[in-house]
MIRO-805136 format. One record per residue: residue in three letters; z, x, y of N, C-alpha, C, O in turn. Coordinates in steps of 0.02 Angstrom, whole numbers, plus 50000, padded with zeros to 5 digits. Layout:
N
 figu   nzz   nxx   nyy  cazz  caxx  cayy   czz   cxx   cyy   ozz   oxx   oyy
  Ala     Z     X     Y     Z     X     Y     Z     X     Y     Z     X     Y
...
***
This chain:
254
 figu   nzz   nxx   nyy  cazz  caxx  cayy   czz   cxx   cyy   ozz   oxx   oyy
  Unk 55541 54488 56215 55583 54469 56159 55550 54414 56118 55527 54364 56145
  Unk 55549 54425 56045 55536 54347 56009 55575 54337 55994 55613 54381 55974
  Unk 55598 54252 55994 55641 54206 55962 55615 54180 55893 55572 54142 55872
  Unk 55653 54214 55876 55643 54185 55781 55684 54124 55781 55741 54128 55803
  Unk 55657 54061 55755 55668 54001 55744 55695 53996 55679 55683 54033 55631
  Unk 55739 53940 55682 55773 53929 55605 55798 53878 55589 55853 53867 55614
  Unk 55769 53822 55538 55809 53749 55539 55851 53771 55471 55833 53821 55440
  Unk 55896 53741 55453 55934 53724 55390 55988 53688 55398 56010 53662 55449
  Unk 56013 53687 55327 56070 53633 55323 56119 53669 55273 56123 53730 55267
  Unk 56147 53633 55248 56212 53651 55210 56206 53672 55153 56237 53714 55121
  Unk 56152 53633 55139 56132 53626 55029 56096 53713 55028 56083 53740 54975
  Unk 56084 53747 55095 56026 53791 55097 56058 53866 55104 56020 53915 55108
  Unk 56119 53871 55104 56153 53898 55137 56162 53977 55106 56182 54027 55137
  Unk 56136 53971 55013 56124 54047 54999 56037 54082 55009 56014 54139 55011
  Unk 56015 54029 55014 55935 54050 55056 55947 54064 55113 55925 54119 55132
  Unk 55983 54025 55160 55982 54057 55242 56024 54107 55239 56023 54130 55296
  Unk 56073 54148 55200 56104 54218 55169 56031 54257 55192 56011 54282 55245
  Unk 56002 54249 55127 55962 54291 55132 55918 54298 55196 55924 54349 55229
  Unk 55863 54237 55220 55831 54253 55287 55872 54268 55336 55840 54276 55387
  Unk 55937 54276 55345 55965 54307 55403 55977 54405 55395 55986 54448 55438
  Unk 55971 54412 55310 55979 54480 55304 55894 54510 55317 55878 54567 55336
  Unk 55852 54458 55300 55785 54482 55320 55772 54489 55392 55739 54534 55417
  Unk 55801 54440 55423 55779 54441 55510 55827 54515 55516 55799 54563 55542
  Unk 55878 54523 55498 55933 54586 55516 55880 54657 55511 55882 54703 55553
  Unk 55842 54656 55464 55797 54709 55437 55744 54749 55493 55722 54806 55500
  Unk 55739 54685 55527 55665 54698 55541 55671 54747 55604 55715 54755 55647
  Unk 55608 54776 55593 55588 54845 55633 55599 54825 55711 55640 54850 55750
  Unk 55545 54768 55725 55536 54736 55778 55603 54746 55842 55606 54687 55860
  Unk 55651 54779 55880 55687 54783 55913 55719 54744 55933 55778 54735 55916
  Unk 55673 54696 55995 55683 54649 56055 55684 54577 56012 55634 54540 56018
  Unk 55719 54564 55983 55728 54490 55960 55801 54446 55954 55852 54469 55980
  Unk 55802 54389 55921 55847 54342 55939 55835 54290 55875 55782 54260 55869
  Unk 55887 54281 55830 55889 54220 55776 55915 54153 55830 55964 54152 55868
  Unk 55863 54098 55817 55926 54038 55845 55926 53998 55774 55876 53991 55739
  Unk 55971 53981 55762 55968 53937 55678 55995 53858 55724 56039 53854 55766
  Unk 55958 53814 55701 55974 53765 55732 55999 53731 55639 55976 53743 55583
  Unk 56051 53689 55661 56047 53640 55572 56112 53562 55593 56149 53557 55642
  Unk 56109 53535 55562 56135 53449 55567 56196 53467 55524 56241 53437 55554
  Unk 56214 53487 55490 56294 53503 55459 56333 53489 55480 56332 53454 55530
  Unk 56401 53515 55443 56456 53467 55464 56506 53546 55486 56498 53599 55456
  Unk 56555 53537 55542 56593 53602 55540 56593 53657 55497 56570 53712 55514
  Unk 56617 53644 55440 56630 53684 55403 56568 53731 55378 56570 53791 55363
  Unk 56518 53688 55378 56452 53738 55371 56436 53764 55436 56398 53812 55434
  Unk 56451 53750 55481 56432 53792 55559 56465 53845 55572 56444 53888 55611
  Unk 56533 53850 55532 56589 53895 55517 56553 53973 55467 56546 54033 55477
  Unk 56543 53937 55430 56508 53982 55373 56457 54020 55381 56443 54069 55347
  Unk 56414 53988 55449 56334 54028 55474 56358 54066 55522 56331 54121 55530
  Unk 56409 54050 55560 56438 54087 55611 56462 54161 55570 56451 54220 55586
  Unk 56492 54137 55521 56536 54213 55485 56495 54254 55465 56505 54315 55471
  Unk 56432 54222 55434 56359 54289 55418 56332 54294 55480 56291 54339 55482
  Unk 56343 54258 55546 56294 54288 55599 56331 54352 55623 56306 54401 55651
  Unk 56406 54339 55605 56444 54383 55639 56461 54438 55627 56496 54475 55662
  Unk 56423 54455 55545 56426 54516 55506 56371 54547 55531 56400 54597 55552
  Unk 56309 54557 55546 56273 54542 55587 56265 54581 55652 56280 54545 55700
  Unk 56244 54648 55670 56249 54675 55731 56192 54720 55750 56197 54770 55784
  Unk 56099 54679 55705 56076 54703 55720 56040 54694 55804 56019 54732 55847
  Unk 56048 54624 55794 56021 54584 55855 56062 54525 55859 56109 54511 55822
  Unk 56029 54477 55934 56074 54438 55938 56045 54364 55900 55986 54347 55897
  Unk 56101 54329 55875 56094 54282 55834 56128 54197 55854 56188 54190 55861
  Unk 56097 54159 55858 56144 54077 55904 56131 54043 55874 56074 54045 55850
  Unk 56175 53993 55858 56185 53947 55795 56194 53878 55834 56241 53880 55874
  Unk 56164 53823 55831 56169 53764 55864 56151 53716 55806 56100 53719 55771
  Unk 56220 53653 55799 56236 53617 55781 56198 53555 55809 56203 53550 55870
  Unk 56163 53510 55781 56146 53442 55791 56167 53398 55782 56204 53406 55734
  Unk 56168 53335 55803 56195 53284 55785 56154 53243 55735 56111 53205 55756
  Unk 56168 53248 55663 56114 53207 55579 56058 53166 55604 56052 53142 55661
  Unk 56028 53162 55566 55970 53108 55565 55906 53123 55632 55881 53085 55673
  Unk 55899 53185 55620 55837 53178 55640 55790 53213 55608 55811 53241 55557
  Unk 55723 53223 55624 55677 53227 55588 55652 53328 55579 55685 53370 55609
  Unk 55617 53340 55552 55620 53427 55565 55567 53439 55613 55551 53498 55623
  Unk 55539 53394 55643 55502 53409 55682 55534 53414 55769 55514 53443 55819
  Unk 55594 53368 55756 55626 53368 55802 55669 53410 55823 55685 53429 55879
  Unk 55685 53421 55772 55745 53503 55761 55709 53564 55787 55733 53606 55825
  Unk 55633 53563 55756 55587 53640 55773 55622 53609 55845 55675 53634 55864
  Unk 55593 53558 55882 55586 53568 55972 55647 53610 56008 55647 53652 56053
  Unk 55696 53581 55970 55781 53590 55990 55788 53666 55972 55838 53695 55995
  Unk 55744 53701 55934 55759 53759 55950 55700 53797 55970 55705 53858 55979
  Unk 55664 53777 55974 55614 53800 56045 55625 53789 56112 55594 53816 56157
  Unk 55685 53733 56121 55700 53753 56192 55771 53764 56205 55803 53749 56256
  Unk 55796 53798 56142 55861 53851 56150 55832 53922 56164 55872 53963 56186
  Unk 55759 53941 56151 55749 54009 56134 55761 54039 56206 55759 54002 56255
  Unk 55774 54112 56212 55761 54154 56255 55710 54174 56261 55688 54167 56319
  Unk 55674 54200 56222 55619 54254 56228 55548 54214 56231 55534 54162 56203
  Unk 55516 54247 56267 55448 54240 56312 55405 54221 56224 55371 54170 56221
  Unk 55409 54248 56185 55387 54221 56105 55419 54191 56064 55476 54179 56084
  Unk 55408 54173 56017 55438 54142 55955 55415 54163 55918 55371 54205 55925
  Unk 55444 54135 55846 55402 54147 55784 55450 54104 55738 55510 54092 55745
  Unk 55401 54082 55684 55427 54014 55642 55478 54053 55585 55457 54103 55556
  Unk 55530 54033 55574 55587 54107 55525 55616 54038 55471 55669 54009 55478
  Unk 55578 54028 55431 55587 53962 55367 55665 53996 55334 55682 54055 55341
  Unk 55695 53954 55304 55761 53986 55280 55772 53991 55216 55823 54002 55184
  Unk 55715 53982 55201 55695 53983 55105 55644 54052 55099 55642 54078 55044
  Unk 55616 54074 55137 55555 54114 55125 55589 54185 55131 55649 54189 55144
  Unk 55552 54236 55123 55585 54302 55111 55525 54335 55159 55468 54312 55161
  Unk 55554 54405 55206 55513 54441 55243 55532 54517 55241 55587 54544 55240
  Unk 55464 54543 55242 55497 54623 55243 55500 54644 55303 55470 54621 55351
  Unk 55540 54690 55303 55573 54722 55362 55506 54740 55432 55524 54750 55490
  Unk 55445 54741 55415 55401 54759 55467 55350 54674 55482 55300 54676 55518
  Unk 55368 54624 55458 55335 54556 55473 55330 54543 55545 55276 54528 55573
  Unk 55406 54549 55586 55370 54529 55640 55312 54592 55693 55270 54583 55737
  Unk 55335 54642 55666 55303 54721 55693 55227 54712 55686 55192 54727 55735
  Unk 55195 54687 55625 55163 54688 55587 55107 54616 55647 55053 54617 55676
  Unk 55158 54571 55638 55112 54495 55693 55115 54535 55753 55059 54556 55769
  Unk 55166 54554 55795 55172 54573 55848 55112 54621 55881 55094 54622 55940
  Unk 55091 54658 55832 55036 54715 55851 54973 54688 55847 54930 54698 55889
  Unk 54964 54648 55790 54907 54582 55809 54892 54545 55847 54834 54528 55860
  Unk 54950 54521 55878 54946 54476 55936 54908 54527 55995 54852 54515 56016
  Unk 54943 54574 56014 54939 54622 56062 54860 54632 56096 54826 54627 56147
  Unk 54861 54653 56012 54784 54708 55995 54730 54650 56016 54682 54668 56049
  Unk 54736 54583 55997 54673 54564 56042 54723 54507 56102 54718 54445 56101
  Unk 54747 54528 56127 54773 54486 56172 54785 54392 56172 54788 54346 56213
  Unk 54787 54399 56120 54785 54329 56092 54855 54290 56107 54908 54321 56099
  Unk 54854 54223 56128 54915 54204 56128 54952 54160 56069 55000 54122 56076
  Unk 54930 54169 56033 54955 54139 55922 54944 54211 55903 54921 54258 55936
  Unk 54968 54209 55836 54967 54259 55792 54972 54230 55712 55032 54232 55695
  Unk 54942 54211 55674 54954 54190 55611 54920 54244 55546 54868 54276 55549
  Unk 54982 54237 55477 54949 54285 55445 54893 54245 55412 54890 54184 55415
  Unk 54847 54284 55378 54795 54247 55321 54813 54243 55263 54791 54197 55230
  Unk 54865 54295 55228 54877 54264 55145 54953 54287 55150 54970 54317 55201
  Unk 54992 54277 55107 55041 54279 55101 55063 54273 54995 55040 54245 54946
  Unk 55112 54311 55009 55149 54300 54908 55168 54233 54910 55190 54201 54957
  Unk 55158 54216 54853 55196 54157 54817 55236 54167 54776 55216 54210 54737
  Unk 55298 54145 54762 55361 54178 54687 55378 54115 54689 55392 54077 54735
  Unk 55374 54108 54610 55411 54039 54580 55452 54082 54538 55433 54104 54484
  Unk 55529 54096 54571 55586 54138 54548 55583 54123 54480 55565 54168 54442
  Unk 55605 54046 54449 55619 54007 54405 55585 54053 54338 55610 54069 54284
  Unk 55519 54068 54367 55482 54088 54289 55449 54179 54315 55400 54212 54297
  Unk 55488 54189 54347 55455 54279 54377 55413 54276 54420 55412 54317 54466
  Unk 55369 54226 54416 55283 54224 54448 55271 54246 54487 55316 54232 54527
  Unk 55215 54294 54524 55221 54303 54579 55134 54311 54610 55093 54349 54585
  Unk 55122 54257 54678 55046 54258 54682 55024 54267 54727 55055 54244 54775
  Unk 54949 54311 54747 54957 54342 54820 54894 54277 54831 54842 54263 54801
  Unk 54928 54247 54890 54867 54180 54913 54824 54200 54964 54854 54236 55004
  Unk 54763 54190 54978 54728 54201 55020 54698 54153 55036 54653 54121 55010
  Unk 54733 54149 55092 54721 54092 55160 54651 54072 55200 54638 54025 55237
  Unk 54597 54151 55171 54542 54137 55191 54499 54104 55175 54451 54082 55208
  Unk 54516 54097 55113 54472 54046 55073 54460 53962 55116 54410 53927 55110
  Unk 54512 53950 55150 54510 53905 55194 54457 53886 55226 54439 53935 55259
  Unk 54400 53816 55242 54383 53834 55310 54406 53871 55380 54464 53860 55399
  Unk 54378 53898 55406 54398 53895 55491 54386 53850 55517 54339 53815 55500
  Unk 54438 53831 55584 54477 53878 55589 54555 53882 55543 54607 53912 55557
  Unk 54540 53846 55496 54624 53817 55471 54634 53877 55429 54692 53890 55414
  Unk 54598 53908 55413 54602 54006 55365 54663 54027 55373 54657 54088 55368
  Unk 54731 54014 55385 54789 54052 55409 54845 54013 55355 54829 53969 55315
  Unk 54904 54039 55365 54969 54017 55322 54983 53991 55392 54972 54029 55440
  Unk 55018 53900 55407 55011 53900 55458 55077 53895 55490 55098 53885 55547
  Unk 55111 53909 55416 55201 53916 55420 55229 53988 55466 55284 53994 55491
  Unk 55171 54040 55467 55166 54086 55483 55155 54112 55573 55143 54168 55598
  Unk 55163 54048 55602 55158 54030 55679 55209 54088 55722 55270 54096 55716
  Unk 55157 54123 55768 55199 54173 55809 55184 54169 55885 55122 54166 55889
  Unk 55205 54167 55934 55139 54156 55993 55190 54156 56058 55246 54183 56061
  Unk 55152 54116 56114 55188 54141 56151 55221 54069 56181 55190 54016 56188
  Unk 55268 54078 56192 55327 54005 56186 55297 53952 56228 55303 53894 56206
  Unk 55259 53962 56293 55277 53926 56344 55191 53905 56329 55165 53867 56369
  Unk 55159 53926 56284 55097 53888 56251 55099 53838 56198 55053 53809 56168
  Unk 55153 53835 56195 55169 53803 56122 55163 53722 56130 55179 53704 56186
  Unk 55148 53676 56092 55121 53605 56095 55231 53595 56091 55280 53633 56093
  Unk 55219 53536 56085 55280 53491 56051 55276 53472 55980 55226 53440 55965
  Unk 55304 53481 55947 55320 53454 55874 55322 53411 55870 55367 53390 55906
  Unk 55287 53355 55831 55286 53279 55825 55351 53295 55786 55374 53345 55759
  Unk 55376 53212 55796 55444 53195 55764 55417 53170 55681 55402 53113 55665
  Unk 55416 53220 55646 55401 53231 55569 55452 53250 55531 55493 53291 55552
  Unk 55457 53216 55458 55501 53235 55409 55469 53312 55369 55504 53357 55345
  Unk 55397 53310 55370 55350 53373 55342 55284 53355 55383 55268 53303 55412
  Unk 55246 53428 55376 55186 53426 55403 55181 53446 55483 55133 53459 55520
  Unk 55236 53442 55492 55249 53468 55554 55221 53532 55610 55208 53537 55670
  Unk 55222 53578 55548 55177 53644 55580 55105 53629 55568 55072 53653 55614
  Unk 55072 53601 55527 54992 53569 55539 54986 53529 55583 54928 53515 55598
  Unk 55033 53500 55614 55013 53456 55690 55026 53503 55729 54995 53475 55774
  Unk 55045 53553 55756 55064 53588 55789 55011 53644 55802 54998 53662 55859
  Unk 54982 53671 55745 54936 53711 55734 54866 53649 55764 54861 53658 55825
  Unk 54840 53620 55752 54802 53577 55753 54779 53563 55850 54725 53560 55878
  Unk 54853 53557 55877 54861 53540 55931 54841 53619 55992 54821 53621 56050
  Unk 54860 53673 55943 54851 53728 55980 54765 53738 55991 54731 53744 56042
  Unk 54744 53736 55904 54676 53720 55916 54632 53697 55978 54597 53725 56021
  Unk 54652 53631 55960 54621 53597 56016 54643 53597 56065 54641 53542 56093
  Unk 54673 53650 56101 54682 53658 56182 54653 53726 56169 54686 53770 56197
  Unk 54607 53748 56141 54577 53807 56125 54599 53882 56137 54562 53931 56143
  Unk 54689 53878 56140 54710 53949 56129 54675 53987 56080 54650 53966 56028
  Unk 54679 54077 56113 54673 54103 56039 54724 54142 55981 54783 54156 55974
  Unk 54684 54146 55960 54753 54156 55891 54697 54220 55861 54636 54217 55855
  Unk 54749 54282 55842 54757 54325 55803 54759 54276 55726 54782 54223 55705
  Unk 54707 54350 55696 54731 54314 55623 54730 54372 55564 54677 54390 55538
  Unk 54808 54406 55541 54812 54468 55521 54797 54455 55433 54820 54414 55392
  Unk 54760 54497 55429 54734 54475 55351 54772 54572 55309 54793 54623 55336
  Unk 54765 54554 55252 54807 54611 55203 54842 54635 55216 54837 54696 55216
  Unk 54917 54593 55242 54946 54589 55241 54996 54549 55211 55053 54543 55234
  Unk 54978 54524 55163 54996 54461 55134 55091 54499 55085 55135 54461 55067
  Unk 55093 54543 55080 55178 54563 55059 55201 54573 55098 55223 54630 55094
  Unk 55216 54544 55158 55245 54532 55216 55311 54466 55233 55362 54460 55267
  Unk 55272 54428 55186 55304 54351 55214 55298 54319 55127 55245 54303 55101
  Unk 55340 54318 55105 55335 54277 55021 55363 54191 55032 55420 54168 55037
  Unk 55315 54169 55033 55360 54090 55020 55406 54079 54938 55392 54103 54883
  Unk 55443 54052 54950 55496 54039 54878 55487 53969 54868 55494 53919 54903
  Unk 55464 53985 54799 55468 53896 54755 55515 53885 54738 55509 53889 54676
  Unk 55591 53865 54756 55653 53865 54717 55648 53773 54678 55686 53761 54631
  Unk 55611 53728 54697 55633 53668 54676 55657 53618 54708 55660 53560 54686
  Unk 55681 53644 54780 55695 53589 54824 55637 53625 54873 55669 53676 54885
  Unk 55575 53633 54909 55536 53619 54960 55529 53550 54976 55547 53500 54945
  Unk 55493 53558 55045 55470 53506 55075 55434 53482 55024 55449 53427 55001
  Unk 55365 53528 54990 55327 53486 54936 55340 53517 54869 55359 53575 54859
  Unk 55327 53467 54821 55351 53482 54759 55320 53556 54713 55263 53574 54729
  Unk 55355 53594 54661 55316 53633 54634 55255 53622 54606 55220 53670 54588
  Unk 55238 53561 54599 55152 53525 54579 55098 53555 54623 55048 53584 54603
  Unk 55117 53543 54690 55083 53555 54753 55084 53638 54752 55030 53665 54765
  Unk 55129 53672 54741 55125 53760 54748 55091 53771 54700 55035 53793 54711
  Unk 55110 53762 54633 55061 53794 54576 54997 53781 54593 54958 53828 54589
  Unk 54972 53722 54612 54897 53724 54639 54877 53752 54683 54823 53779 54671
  Unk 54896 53759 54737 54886 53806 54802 54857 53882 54777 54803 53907 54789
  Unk 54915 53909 54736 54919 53973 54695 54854 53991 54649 54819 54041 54656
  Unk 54844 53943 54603 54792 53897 54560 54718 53919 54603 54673 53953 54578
  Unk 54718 53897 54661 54644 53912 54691 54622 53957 54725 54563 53975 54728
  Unk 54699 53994 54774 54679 54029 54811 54711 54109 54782 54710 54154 54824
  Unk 54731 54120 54734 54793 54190 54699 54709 54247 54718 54650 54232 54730
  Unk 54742 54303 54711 54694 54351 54707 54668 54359 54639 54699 54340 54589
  Unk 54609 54390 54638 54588 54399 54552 54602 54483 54536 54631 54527 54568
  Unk 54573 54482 54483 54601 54573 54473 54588 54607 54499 54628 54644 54527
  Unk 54529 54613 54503 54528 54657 54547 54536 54678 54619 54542 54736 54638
  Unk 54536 54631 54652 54575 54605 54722 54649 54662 54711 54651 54717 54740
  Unk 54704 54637 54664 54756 54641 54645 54767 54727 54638 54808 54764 54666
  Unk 54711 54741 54586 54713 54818 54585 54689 54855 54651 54705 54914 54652
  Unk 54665 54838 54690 54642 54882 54760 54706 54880 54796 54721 54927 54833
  Unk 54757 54816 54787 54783 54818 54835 54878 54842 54788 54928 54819 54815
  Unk 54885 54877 54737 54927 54876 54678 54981 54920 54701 55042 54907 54704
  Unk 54945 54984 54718 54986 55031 54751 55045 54999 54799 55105 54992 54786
  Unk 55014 54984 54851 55023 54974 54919 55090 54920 54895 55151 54927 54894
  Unk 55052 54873 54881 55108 54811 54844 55160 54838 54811 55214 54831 54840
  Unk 55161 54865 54761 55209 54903 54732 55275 54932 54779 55333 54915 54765
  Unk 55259 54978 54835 55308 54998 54891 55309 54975 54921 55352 54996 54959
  Unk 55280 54919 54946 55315 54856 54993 55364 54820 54984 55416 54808 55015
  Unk 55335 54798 54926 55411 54742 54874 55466 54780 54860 55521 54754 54865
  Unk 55459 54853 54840 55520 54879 54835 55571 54892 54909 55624 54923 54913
  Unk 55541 54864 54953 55558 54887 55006 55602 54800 55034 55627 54784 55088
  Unk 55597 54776 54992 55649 54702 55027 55717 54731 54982 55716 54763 54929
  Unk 55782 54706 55025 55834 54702 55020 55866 54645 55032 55876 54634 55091
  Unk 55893 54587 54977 55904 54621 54917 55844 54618 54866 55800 54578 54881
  Unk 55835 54651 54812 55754 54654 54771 55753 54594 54736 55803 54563 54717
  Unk 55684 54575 54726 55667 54511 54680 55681 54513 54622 55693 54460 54593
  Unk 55682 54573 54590 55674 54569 54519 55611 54578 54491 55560 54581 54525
  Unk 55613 54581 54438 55565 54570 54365 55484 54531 54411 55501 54493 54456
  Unk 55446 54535 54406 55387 54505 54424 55321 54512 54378 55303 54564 54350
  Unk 55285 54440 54377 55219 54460 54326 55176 54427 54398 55199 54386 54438
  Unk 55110 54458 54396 55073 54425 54434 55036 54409 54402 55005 54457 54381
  Unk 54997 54313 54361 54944 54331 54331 54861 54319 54375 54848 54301 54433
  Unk 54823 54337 54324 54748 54342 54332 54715 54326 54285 54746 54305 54236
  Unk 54647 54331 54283 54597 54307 54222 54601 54338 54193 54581 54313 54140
  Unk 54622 54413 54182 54612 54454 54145 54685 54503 54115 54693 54562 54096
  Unk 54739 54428 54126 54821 54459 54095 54862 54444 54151 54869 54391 54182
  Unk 54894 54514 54161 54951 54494 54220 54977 54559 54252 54988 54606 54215
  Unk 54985 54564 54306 55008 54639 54326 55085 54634 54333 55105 54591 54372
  Unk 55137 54677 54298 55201 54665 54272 55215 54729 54327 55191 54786 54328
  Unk 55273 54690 54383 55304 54738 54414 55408 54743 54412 55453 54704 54424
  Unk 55404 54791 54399 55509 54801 54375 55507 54769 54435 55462 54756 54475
  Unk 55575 54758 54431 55628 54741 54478 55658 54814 54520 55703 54809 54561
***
């Protein structure tokens, strides 16, 4: 079984809508949402009523007591999980229905105990945008999205007590106890991070990310098709999308 992990709070609450209809999606069988979040009743009330609509898998909602850090929260629900795996389930980000299927068979295939993807979409809703990042551009070993953490639970470091940055200490730490890690590349319409305006880091920090690492055209056209019936394949749909490049923008309907 993997335990899909989940911090949020109250202010977050039509984003974690959605990643709970994405975790509902997924192909993957043997799994488990735990949403851990610091709220007040009435929002514990409210996650309960979408967990409870809800009958693809099983789903556990644990309440904290405020003021602590998100690094502390990841721990608290890494040691609520059941399942012999995890995997990091952000409550802002969007996933298609085969993401964890998709890590899971990576992990497998080389027996690795991590699994991280290499690129992943970017959408800044606000203005359509939409950018496929590639993570490889990275040195190694840091080449991965590292938000994208899948592995096997009882390998897993501790989460420093962090407000952000949290999964780069964590990743860092796996490193250097020299697990190995899967690292699934083109696959990047799998896992979309969302720029809504409240992240951990500001939209300054994403547009640049996007800025250095987006695919170029032709990248974009090899991979156009494929992209095309993937994205149509999230529920509910994004909408309207431009992807640009040096050479214009590839305009996909909604």
């Amino acid at each position: 079984m993997i335990s899909c992990l989940m911090i949020t709070q109250a202010s977050r609450l039509a984003l974690a809508r959605l990643a709970l209809g994405d975790f509902a999606a997924q192909t993957h069988a043997d799994r488990e949402l735990v949403i851990v979040h610091d709220g007040d009743g009435a929002f514990h009330d409210e996650l309960s009523a979408l967990a409870a609509a809800i009958h693809a898998a099983t789903i556990r909602i644990i309440r904290h007591p405020p003021g602590s850090r998100l690094g502390t929260l990841r721990n608290v629900a890494v040691d609520a999980a059941a399942g012999e795996y995890f995997c990091q389930w952000d409550d802002d980000d969007r996933y298609h229905p085969e993401r964890l299927a998709l890590q899971w068979r990576a992990l497998c295939d080389t027996n690795a105990s991590f699994a991280c993807l290499c690129d992943q979409l970017h959408w800044f809703p606000a203005r359509g945008e939409l950018y496929w990042d590639d993570w490889n551009r990275e040195a190694y070993p840091l080449n991965v999205v590292q938000g994208s953490l899948l592995g096997r639970r009882e390998r897993l470091p501790r989460y420093a007590d962090l407000a952000r940055g949290e999964d780069t200490d964590v990743l860092l730490k796996i490193l250097r106890n020299g697990e190995s890690m899967a690292r699934l590349r083109g696959a990047g319409w799998c896992s979309i991070y969302v720029c809504h305006g409240a992240n951990t880091f500001n939209d300054v920090h994403h547009a640049a990310i996007a800025r250095a690492k987006r695919l170029g055209h032709a990248a974009l056209l090899q991979r156009e098709a494929n992209l095309r019936r993937r994205l149509a394949e999230y529920a509910p749909a994004l909408g309207p999308l431009r992807m640009p490049h040096e050479g214009g923008a590839l305009e996909i309907a909604g």
